[in-house]
C-alpha positions as CSV (number, residue, x, y, z in Angstrom):
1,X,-38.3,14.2,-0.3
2,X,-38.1,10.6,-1.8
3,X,-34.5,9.2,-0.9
4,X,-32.7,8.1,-4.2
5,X,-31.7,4.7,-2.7
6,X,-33.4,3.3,0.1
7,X,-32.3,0.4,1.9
8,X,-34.1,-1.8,4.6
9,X,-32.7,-4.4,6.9
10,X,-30.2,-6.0,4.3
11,X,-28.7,-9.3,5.0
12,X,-26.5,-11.3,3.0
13,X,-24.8,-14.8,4.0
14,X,-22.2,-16.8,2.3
15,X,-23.4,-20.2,3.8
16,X,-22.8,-19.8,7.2
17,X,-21.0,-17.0,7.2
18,X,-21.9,-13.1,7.4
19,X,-21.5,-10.7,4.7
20,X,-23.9,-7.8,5.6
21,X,-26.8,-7.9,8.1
22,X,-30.0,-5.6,8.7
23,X,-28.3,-2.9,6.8
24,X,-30.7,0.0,6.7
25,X,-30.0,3.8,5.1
26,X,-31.6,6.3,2.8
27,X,-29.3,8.3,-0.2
28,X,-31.0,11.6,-1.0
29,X,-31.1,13.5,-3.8
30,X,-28.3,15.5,-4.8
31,X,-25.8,14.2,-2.2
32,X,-22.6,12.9,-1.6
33,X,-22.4,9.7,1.3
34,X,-19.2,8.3,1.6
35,X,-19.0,4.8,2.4
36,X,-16.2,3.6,4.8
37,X,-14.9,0.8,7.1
38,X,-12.0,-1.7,7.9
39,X,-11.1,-3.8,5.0
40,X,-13.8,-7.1,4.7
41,X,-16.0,-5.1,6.6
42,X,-19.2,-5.6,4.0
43,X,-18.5,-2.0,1.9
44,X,-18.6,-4.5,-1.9
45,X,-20.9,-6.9,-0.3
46,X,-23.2,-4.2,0.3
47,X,-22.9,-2.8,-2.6
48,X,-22.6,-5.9,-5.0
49,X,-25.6,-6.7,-3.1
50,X,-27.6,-3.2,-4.0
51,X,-26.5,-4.0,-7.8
52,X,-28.2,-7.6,-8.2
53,X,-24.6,-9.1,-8.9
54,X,-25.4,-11.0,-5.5
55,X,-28.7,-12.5,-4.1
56,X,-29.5,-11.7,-0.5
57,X,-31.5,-13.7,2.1
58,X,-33.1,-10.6,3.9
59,X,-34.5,-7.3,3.4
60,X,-35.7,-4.5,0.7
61,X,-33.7,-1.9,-2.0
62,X,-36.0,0.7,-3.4
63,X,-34.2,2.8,-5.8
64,X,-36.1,6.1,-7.2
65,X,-39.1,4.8,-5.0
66,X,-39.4,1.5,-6.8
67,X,-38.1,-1.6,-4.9
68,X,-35.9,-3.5,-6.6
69,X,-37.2,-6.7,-8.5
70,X,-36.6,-9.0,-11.8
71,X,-38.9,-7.2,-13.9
72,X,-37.7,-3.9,-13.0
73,X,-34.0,-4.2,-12.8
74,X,-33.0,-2.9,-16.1
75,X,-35.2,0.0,-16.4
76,X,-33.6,1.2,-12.3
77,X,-30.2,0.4,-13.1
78,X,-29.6,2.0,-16.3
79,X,-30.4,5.0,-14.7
80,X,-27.3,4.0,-12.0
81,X,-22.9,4.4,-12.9
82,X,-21.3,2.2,-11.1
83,X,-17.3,1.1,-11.1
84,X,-16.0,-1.8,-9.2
85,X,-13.3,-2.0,-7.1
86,X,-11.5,-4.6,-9.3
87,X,-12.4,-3.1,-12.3
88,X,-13.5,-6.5,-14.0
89,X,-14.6,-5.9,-17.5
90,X,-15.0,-8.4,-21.0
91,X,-11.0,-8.8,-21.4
92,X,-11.6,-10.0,-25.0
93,X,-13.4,-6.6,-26.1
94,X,-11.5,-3.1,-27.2
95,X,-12.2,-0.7,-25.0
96,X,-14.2,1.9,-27.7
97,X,-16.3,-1.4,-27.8
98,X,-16.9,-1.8,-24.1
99,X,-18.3,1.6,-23.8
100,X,-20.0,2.2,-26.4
101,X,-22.5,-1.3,-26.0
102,X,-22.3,0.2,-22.6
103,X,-23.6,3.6,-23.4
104,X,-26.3,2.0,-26.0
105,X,-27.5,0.3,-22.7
106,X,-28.2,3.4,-20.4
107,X,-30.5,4.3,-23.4
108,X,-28.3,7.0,-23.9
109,X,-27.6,8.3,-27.8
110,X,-25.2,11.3,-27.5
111,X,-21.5,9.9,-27.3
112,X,-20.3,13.7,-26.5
113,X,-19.9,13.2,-23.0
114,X,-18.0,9.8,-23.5
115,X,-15.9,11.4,-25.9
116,X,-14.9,14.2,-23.3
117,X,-14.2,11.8,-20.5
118,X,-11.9,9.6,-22.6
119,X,-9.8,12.6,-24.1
120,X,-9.8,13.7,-20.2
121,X,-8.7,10.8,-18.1
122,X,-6.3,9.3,-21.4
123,X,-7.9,6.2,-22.2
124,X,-6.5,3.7,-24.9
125,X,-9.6,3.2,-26.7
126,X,-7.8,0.9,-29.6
127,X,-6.6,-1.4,-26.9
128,X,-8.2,-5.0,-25.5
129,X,-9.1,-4.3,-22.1
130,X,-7.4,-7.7,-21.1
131,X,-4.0,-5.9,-22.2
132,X,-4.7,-2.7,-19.8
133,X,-2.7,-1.6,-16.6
134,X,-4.7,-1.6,-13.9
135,X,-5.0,1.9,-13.8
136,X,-5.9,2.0,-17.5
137,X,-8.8,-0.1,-16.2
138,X,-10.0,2.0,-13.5
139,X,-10.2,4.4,-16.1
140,X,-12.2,2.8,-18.3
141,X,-14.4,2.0,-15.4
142,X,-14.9,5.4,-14.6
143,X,-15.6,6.5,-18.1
144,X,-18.1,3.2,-18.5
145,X,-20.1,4.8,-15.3
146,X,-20.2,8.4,-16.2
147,X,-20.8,8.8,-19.7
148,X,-24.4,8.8,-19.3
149,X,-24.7,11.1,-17.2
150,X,-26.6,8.9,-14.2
151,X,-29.1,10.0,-11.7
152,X,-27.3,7.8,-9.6
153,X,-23.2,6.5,-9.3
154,X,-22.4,3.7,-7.1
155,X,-18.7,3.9,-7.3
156,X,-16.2,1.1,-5.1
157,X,-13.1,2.6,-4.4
158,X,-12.7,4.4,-7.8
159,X,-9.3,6.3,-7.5
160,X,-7.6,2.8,-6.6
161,X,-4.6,3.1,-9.6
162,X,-4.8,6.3,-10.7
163,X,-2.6,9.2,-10.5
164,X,-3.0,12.2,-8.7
165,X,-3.8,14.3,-11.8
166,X,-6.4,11.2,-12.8
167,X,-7.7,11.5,-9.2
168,X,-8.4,15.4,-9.6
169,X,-10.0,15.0,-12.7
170,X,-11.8,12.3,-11.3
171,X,-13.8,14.4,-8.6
172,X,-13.8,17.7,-10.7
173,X,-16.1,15.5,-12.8
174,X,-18.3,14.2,-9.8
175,X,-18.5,17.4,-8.8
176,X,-19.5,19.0,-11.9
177,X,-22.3,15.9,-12.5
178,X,-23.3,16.7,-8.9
179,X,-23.8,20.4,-9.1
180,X,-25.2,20.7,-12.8
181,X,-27.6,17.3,-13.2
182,X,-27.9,16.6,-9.2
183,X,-26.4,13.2,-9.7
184,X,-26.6,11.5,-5.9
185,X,-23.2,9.6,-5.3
186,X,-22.3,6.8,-3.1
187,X,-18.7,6.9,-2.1
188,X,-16.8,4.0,-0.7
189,X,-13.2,4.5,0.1
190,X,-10.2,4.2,2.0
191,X,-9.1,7.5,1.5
192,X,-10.3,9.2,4.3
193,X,-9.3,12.7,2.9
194,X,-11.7,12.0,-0.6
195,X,-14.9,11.3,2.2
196,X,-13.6,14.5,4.0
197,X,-13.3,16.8,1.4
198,X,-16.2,15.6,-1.2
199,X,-19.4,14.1,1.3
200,X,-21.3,15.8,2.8
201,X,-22.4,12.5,5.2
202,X,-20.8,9.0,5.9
203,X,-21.6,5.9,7.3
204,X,-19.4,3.3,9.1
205,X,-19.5,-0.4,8.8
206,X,-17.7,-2.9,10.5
207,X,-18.4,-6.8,10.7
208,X,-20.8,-6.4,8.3
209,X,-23.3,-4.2,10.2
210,X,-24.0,-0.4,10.1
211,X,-22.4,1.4,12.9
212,X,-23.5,4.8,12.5
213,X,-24.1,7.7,9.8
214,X,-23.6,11.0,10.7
215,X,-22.6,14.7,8.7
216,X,-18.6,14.9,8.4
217,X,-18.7,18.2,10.3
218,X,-20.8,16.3,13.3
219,X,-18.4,13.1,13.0
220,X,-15.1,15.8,13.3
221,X,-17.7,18.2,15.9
222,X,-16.4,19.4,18.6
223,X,-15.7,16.6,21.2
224,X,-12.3,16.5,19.8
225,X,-9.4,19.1,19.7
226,X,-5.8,19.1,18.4
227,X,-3.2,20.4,20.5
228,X,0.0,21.5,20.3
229,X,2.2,22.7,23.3
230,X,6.1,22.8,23.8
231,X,7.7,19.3,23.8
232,X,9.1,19.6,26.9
233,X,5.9,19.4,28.8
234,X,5.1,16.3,30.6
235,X,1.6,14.7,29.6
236,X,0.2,11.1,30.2
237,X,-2.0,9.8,27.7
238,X,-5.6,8.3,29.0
239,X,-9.1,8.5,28.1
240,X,-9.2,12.0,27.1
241,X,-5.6,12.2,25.5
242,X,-4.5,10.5,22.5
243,X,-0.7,11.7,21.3
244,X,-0.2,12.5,17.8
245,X,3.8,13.4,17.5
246,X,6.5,14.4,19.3
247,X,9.4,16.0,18.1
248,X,12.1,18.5,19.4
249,X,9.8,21.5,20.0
250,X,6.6,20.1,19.7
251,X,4.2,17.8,21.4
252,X,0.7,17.3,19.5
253,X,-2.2,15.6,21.0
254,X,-5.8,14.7,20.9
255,X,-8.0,15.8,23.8
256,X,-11.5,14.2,23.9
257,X,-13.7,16.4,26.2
258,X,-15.3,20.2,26.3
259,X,-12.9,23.0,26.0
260,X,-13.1,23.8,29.4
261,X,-12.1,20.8,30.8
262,X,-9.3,21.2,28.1
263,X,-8.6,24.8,29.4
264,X,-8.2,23.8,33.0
265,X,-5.4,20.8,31.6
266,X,-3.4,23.4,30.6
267,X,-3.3,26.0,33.1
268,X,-2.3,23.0,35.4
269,X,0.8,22.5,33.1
270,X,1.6,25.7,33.1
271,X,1.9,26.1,29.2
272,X,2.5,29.4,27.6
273,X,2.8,28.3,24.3
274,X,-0.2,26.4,23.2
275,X,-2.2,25.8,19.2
276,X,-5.8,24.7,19.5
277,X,-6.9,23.6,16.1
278,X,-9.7,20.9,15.2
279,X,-8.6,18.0,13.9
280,X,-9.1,16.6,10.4
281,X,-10.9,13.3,9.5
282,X,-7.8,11.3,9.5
283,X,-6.0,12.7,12.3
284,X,-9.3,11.5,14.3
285,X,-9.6,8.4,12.9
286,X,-6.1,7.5,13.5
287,X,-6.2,8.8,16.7
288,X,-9.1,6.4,17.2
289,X,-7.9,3.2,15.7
290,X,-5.6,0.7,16.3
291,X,-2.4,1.4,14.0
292,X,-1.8,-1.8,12.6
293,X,1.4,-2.2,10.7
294,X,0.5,1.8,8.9
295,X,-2.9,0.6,8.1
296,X,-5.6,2.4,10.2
297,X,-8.2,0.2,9.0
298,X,-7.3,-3.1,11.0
299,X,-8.9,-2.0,14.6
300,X,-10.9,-3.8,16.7
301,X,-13.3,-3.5,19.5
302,X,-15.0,-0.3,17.9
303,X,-18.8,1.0,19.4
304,X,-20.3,4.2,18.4
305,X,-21.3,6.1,21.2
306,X,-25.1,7.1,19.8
307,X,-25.2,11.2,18.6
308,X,-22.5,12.6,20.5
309,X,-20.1,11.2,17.5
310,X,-17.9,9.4,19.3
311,X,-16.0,6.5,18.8
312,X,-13.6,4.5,21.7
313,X,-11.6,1.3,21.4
314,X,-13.4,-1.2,24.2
């Protein structure tokens, strides 16, 4: 099947310095890749760079099977939503404005949808968008990208600023675009429970280059268990063990390593009481990373250990 987006060998420098190098990966109809890494790690360079909004030194973008060129540009992207993570827009237009030239330029007619999203996620149509909150913007973003209904959304951390209800509504539309038109999505974000609960792959990039991509369910697999086991059990951590929490009654770890390995741990300890659960996406990664001052995404030192989906800290 032809890939939506497909992306060879991408490099982009700013003078001397790296944004993005030999990026390669294919987006396939109908899906949902979520796009993550530590902060500066190349997720807007990559895709500012996909867009055209920045010229690269290296490599090919084929999107719908067509690479990417001048003369081509408009006719591919029209058929592409997209919402940046700043949410930068013409602060001198009024919003209705802003989408509707918008809309006229996807080619797309029927405002019904548009008129659906901006009774749905509240937007102040009447309002210069230079006058907007920040999540009024996001909003407007989000409304911008969807209303015509594209083959394909690029979206940049898209719940940055809104609400919790905003954010539900937010993916109850992706979904709904995904399931009824197969619109192929491209997810990055911070929020590792949004890639858990809404891709069905992800990829990983860190210094500007591609780690790995892999299915969530193969990333989370079954190298690594939660446990839980009475608190007044004595356990080291090392290269299989990772503790989670300790409190009063309970002692919650992460063991890296095949259940029966896992199985034998305990009987040596004794334990009577034990859970065995798998851990979630960002229980693992923050088992994984370095713990910088509450933000999991300052690490260092990551490699990905080729298919058996697992990361270390060298």
């Amino acid at each position: 099947m032809q890939p939506i987006l497909k992306v060879t060998n991408l490099s982009k420098y700013y003078g001397h310095f790296l944004g993005i190098k030999d990026v390669s990966f294919e987006l396939h109809p109908g899906e949902i890749l979520g796009f993550i890494g530590p902060n500066g790690a190349g997720k807007s360079t990559t895709i500012r760079t996909l867009l055209g909004l920045l010229n690269y030194q290296n490599g090919q973008i084929e999107f719908f099977g067509e690479t990417l060129n001048l003369k081509n540009a408009y006719h591919l992207l029209k058929n592409i939503g997209y919402t940046s993570s700043d949410a930068n827009m013409y602060e001198f237009m009024k919003v209705k404005d802003i989408l509707n030239v918008s809309l006229k330029l996807s080619g797309t007619r029927d405002d019904t949808y548009q008129k659906h999203l901006t009774t749905l996620f509240d937007v102040p149509l009447n309002k210069k968008f230079r006058d907007l909150s920040f999540g009024n913007r996001k909003k407007v973003s989000i409304v911008s990208a969807l209303q015509h209904k594209p083959k394909l959304l690029i979206l940049d951390e898209p719940t940055n600023g809104l609400d919790p209800l905003m954010q539900l509504h937010f993916f109850a539309e992706i979904k709904k675009l995904n399931k009824d038109h197969k619109t192929t999505v491209l997810l990055s974000s911070h929020h590792l429970k949004e890639i858990e609960n809404y891709c069905d792959r992800m990829m990983f990039i860190k210094n500007g280059e591609l780690i790995d991509q892999n299915k969530i369910d193969q990333f989370i697999g079954q190298t690594y268990t939660k446990v839980s086991i009475p608190s007044h059990i004595s356990i080291k951590e090392d290269d299989n063990i990772s503790i989670q929490s300790r409190t009063d009654n309970k002692l919650s770890f992460i063991y890296k390593g095949n259940v029966k390995d896992l199985l034998n741990l305990l009987l040596s300890l004794n334990v009577d009481d034990v859970e065995i659960t798998k851990p979630d996406l960002e229980e693992l990664f923050v088992t994984l990373y370095d713990n910088d001052g509450g933000n999991i995404w300052f690490y260092s030192n990551m490699n990905y250990i080729n298919n058996d989906a697992v990361l270390s800290l060298g």
